[in-house]
C-alpha positions as MATLAB code, in Angstrom:
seq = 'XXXXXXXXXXXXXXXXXXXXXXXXXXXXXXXXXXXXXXXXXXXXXXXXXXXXXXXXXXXXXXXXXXXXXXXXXXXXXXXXXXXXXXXXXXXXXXXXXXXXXXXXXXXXXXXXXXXXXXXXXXXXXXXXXXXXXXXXXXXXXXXXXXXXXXXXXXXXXXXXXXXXXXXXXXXXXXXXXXXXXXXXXXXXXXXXXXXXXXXXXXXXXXXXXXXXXXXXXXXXXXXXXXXXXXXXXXXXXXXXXXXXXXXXXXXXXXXXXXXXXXXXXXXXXXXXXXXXXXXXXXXXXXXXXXXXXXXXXXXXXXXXXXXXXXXXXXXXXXXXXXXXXXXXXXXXXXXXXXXXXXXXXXXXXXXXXXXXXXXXXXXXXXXXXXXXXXXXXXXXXXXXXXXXXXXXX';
ca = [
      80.413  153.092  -89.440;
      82.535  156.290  -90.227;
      85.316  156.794  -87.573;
      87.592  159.710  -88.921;
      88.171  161.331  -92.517;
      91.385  162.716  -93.421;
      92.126  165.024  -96.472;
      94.806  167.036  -97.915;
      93.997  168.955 -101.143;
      91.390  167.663 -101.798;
      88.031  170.183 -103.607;
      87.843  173.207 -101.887;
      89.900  171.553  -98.206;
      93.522  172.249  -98.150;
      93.847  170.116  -94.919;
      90.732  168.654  -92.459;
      89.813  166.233  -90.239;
      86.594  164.901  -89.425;
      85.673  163.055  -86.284;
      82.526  161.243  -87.481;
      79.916  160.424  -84.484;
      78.801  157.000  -84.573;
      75.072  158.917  -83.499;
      74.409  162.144  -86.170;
      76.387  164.482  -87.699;
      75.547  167.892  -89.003;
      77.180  169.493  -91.459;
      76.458  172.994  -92.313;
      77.719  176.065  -94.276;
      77.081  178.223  -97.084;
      76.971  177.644 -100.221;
      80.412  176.726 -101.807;
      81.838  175.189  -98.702;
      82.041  172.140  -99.335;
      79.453  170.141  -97.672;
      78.277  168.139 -100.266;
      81.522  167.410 -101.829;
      82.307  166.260  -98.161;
      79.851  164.000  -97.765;
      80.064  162.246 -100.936;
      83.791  161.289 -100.826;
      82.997  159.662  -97.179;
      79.762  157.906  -99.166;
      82.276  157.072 -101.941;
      84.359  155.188  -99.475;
      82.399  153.466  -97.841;
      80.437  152.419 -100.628;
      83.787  150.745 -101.828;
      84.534  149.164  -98.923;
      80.807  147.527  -98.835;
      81.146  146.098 -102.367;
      84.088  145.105 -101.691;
      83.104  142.559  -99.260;
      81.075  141.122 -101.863;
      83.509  140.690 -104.446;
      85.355  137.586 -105.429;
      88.294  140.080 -106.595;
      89.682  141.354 -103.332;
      93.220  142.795 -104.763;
      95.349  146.019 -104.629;
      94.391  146.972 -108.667;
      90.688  146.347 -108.221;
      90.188  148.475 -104.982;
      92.218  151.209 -106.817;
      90.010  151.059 -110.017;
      86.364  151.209 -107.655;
      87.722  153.629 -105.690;
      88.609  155.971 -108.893;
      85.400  155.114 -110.575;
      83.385  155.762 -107.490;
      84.515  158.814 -107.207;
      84.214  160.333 -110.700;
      80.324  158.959 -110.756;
      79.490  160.152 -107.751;
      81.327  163.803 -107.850;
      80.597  163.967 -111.578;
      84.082  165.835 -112.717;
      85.582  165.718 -116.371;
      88.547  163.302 -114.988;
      89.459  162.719 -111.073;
      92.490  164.882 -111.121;
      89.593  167.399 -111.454;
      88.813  166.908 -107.416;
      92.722  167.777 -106.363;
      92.512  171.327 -104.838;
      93.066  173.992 -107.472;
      96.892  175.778 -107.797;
      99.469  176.187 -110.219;
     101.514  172.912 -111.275;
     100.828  169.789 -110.122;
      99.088  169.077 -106.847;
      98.276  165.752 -104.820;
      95.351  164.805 -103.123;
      95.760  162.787 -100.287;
      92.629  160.788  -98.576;
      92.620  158.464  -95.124;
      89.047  157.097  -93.903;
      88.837  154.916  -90.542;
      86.093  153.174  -89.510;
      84.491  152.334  -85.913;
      85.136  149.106  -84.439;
      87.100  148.386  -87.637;
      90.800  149.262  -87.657;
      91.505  146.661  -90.339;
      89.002  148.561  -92.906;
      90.875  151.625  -92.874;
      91.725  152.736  -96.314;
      94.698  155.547  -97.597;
      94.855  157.070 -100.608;
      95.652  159.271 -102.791;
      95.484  160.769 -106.676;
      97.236  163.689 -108.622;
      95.556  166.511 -110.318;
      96.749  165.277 -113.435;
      95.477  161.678 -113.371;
      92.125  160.801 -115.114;
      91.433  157.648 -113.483;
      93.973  156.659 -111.411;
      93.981  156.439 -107.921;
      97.323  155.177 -105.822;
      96.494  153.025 -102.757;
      98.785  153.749  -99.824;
      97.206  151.920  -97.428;
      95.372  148.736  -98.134;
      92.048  147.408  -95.849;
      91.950  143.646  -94.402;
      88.352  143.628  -93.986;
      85.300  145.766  -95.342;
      81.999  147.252  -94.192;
      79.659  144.974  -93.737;
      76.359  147.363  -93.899;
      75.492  149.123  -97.144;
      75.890  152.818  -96.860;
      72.708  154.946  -98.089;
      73.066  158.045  -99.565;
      69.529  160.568 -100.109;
      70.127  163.151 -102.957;
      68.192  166.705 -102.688;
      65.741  165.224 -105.362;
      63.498  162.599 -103.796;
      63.465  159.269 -106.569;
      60.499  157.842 -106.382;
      58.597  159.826 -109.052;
      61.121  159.113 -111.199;
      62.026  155.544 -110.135;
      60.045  153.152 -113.076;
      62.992  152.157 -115.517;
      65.571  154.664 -113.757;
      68.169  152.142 -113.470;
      68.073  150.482 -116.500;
      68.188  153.964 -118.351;
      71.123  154.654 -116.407;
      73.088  151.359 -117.010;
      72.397  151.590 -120.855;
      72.188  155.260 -121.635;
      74.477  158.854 -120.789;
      72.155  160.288 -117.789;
      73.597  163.270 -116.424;
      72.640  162.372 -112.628;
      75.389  161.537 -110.169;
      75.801  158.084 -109.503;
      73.832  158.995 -105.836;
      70.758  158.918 -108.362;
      71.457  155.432 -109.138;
      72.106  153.814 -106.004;
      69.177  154.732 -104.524;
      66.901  153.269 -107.233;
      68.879  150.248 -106.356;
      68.579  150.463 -102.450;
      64.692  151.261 -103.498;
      64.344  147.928 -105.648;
      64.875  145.755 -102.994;
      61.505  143.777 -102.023;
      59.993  144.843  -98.817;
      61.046  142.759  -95.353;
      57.886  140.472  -93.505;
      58.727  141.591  -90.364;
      61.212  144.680  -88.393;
      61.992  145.069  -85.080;
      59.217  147.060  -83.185;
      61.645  150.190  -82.966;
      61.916  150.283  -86.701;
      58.120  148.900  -87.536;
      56.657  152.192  -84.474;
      58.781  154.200  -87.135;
      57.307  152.999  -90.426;
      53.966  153.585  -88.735;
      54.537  157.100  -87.574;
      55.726  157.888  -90.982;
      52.714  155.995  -93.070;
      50.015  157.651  -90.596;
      51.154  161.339  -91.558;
      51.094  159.528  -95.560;
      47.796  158.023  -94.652;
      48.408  155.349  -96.157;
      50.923  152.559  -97.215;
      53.784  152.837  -99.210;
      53.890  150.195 -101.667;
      56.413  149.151 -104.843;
      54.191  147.045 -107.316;
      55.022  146.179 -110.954;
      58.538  148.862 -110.710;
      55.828  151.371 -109.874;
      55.418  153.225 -106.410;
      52.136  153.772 -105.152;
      50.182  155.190 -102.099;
      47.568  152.772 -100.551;
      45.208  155.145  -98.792;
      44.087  154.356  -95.463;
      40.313  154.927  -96.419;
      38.220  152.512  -98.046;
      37.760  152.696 -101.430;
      40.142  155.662 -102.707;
      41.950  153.304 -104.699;
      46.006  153.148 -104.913;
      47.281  156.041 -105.571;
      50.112  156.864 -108.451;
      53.362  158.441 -106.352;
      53.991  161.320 -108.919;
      50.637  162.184 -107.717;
      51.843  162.559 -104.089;
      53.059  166.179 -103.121;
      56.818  166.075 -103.324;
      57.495  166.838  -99.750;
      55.064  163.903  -98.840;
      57.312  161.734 -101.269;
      60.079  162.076  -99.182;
      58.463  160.872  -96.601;
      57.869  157.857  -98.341;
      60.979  157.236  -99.485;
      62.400  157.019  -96.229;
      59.726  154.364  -95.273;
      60.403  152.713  -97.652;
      64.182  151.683  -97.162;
      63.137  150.670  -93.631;
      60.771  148.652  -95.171;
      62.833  147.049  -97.734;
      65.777  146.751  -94.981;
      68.193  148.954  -97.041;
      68.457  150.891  -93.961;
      69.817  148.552  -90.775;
      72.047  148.264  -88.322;
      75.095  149.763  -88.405;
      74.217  151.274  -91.691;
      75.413  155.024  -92.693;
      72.617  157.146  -93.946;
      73.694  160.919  -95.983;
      71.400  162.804  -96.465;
      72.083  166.244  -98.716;
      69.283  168.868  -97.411;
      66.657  166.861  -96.135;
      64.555  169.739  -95.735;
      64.633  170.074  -99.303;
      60.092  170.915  -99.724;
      59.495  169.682  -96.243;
      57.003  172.328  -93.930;
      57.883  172.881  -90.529;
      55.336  170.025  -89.501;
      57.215  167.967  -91.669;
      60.777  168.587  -90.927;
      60.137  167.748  -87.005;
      59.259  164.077  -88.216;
      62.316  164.416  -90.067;
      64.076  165.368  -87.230;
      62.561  163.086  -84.757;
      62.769  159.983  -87.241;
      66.530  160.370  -87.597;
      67.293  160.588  -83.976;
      65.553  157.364  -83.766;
      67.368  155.377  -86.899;
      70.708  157.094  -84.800;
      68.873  155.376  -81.194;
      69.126  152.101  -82.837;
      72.830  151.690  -84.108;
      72.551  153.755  -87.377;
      74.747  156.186  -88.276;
      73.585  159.522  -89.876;
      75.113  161.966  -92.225;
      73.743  164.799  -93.737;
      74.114  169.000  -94.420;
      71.531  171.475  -94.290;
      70.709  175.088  -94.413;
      67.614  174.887  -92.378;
      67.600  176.394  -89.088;
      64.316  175.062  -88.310;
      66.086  171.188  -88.859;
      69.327  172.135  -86.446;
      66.603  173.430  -84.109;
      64.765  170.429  -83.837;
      67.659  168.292  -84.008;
      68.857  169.555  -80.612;
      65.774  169.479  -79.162;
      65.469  165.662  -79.791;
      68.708  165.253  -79.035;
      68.245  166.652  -75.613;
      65.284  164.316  -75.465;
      67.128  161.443  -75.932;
      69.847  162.266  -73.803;
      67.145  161.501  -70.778;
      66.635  158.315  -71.782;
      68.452  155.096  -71.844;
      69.653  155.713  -75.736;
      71.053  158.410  -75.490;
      72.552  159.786  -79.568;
      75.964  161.023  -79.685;
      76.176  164.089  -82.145;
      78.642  165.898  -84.097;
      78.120  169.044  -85.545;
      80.330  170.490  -88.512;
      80.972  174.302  -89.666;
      82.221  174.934  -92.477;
      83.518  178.269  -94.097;
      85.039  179.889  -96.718;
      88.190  181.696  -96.544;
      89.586  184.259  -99.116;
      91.820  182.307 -100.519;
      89.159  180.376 -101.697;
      89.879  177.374  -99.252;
      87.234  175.553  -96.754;
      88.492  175.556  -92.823;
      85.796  173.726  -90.554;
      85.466  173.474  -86.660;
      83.125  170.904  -85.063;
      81.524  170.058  -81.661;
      78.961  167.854  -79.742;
      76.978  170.445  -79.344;
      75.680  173.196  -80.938;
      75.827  175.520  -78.461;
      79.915  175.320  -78.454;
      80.314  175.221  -81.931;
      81.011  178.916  -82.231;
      82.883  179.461  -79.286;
      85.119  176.853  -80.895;
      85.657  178.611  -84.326;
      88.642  180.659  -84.528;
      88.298  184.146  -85.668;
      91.583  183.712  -87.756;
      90.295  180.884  -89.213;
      86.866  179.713  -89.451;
      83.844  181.775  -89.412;
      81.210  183.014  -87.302;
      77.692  180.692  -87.227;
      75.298  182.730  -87.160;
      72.882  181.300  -84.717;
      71.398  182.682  -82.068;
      70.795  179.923  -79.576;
      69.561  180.803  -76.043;
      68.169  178.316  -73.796;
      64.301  180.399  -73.915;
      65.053  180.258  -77.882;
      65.202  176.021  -77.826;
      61.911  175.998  -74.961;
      59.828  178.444  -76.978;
      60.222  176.125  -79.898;
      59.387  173.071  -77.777;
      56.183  174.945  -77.105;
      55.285  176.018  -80.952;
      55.417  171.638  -81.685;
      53.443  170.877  -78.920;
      51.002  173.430  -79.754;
      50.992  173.671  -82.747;
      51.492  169.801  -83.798;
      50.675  167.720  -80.869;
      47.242  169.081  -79.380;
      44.708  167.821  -81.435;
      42.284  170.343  -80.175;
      44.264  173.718  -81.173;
      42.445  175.992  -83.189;
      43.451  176.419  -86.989;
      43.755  180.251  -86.640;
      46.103  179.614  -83.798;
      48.119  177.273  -85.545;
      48.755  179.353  -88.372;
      50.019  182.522  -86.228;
      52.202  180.151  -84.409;
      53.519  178.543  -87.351;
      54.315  182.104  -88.820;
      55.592  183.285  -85.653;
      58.210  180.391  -85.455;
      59.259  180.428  -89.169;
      63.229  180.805  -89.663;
      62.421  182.895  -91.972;
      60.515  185.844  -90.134;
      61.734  185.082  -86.674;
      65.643  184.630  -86.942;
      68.587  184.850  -89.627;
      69.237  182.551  -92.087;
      71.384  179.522  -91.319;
      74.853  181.077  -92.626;
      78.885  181.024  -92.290;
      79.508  184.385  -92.156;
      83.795  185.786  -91.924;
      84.021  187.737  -88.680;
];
């Protein structure tokens, strides 16, 4: 699990720290902030670290050449210099990841604007993640899944290399048995599918609960619902465990309301049982939820620690981020001078009266559809409060 990341010049961050939660951590900001560039040099690392634990070549050159190669699939620049924070002459980017529990696996680094594929190890790791780190893109992959990966290995695909590891995570044949946290999961998921998620022949198909409908081809599944599956399906397939990391870039990305509180609820629960989560968003809906589930889980004997991250743009074109447990002292904690205003509006009425709208609208099986509509429209982000924004005071 992700401890702390360090960086110095690195994208759009002159200097930051992160203090990762080993529970969930939100990122969020607008557009140009950063957030996904964040998250996938932390995936980048700790993907590195994981494969190295399974290599037979455990030296100084060939952590330096993954880490450099990593980096440029995943991030997708011309070179890796391209990553160093933009100025005139010569800059350095400097990068420092600890992990949880694991002092020996921290890693130091660090690469010049200049270099194309060269990355300069300053501080070298004894040990290495043991758990696979998962990262989600924005596009959900099992529509496009059937001969992804060996496209990718033999051909010049313009996806990042996210694309690819999750077709790999995905190919993995699906585990006998879970524990009865993770299997109550899979269920809750596969009864809003109705059905069974199932990888036959490198093919994904829906297995309808209903007699005699027949499997059902995945790009055939609305794309919201294939997210779903796709989530069910690495618990199935054990990709996601124990002690695993889990990004996830917008996972609200064609999700409905109804939708994005499974979301929501689902991750607190991965989180519950010694998964760590990741991920950035622009929905306010999501970071509603999330705290509501949070606060759920804070009553009972699992509770989820939580980190949520701010970031902004300044006018000198650099990122500056604040975080906090909570939400509601995230602002308070963002300097004027320095970071910017989340625009939120988070009252204590705000959080109950969207308690209310799930269990009305979601969780009474006996609500009327005309009532569920008006409370779905009267509780949309969209007509009911601002967008989810850094804004400079």
């Amino acid at each position: 699990m992700l401890k702390q990341l360090k960086v110095g010049n690195y994208s759009v961050f002159s200097d930051a720290t992160v203090n990762w939660a080993p529970g969930i951590n939100v990122i969020v900001g607008e557009n140009g902030t950063g957030k996904s560039q964040l998250m996938k040099l932390a995936y980048s690392v700790a993907w590195v670290s994981h494969e190295q634990s399974r290599s037979t070549r455990q030296t100084k050159e060939e952590l330096q050449r993954k880490l450099a190669d990593k980096l440029v699939g995943t991030c997708r620049p011309d070179y890796l210099g391209r990553l160093v924070s933009r100025q005139r002459g010569r800059n350095r980017c400097d990068v420092v990841m600890s992990f949880a529990d694991q002092a020996d696996a921290s890693i130091a680094f660090s690469f010049a604007s200049n270099a194309r594929s060269e990355v300069r190890l300053e501080t070298a790791p004894t040990m290495y993640l043991a758990a696979p780190p998962v990262f989600i893109p924005t596009r959900e992959m099992l529509s496009i899944f059937p001969g992804f990966t060996a496209a990718y290995e033999d051909r010049q695909l313009s996806f990042e290399e996210t694309y690819y590891d999750i077709a790999k995570a995905l190919n993995a044949s699906a585990k006998k048995k879970h524990s009865a946290a993770v299997q109550a999961m899979i269920d809750d998921i596969e009864q809003l599918l109705d059905g069974h998620i199932k990888l036959e022949a490198g093919h994904f198909y829906l297995l309808p609960n209903k007699a005699g409908q027949g499997k059902i081809e995945i790009a055939l599944v609305a794309e919201g619902m294939r997210t779903l599956a796709m989530l069910a399906y690495l618990l199935i397939n054990g990709a996601l465990r124990d002690r695993s990391t889990l990004f996830w870039d917008e996972p609200e990305t064609n999700l409905n309301p109804k939708l994005i509180v499974l979301i929501a609820k689902a991750l607190v629960a991965l989180a519950a049982q010694g998964m760590q989560i990741v991920l950035a968003t622009h929905s306010l809906f999501l970071l509603r939820e999330l705290n509501i589930q949070l606060a759920d889980a804070a009553k009972t004997n699992t509770p989820v620690t939580a980190n949520f991250i701010a970031l902004a743009r300044q006018d000198d074109g650099t990122a500056t981020l604040c975080q906090s447990d909570t939400v509601d002292d995230l602002e308070p904690r963002c300097s004027k001078k320095t970071c910017a205003r989340l625009i939120v509006t988070w009252h204590r009425t705000e959080t109950n009266a969207c308690r209310a709208f799930r269990t009305d609208c979601f969780r009474k099986s006996s609500i009327s559809r005309r009532r569920a509509t008006n409370c779905a429209a009267a509780s949309n982000p969209l007509t009911r409060a601002p967008s989810l924004a850094l804004q400079p005071s």
